[in-house]
C-alpha positions in Angstrom: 0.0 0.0 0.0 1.0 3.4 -0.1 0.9 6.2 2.2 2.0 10.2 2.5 3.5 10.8 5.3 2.4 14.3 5.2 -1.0 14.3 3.5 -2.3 17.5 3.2 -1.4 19.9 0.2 1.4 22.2 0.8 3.1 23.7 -1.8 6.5 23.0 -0.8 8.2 21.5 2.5 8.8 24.6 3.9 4.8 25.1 4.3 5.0 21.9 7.0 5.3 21.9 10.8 6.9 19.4 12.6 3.3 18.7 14.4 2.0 17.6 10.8 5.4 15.4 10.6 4.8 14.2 14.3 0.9 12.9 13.0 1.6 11.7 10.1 4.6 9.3 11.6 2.3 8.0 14.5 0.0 7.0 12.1 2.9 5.2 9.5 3.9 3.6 12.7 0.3 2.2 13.9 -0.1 1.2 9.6 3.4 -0.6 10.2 2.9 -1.8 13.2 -0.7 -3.3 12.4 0.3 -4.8 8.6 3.7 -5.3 9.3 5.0 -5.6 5.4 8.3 -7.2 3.9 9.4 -3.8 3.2 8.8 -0.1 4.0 9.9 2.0 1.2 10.4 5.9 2.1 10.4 7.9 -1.0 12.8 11.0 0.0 15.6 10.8 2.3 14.0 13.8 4.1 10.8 11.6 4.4 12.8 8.7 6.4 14.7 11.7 8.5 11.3 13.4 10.1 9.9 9.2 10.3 12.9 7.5 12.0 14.0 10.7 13.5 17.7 9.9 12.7 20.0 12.2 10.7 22.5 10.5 8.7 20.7 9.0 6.2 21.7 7.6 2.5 19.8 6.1 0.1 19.4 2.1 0.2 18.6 -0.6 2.7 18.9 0.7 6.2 20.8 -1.3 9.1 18.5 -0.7 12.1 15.0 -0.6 10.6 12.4 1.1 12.6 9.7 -1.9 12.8 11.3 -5.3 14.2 10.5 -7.4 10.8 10.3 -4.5 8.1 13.1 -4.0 6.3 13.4 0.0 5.5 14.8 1.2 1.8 15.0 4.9 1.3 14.5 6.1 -2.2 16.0 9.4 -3.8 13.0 12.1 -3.8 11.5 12.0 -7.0 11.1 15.9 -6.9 12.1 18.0 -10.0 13.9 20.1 -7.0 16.5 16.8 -6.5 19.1 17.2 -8.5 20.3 14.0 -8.9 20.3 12.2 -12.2 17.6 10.4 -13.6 19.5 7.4 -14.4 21.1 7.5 -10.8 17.1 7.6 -9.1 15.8 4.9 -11.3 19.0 2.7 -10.1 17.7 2.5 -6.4 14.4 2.3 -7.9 15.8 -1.5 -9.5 17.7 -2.1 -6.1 14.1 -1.6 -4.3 12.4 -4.1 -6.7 15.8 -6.4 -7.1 14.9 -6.5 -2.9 11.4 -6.9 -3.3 11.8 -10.0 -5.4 14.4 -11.8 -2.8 11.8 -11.2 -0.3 9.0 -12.7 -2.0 7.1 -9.0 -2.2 6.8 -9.7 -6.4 5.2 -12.4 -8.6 
């Protein structure tokens, strides 16, 4: 399933508070928590950062996932505003699925 982790409209980052960040990851957590899926992919590295409240943060598998049983990936933001390559996103896009296939997640 998918999820925002922010979900009302904003019309950039700066326009959240870190109360709509602090609602929107108790509820991610309790969605976790309840489903409790192979994997939790966080698109944005800035997503993962106000979720797991941890700072140094790179793209790719994460050692110390948040949910005991959930492996978390971070993704690249999608966001015209990243300015990394096309070509460079959709490579941890095919790590992702290359992951989701090993854990059964794809058919």
């Amino acid at each position: 399933g998918l999820t925002n982790l922010v979900s009302r409209p904003s019309l950039g980052i700066k326009d959240l508070t870190k109360e709509d960040y602090r609602e929107g990851a108790a509820l991610l957590l309790s969605k976790l928590l309840l489903y409790k899926p192979k994997i939790a992919a966080y698109v944005g590295i800035g997503v993962y950062k106000n979720f797991s409240g941890r700072h140094h943060i790179k793209p790719g598998l994460q050692e110390d996932p948040i949910v005991t049983g959930v492996v978390d990936f971070v993704l690249p933001s999608t966001s015209g505003l990243n300015r990394m390559a096309y070509k460079e996103k959709l490579a941890w896009f095919s790590k992702l699925k290359d992951l989701a296939e090993r854990k059964g997640g794809l058919s």
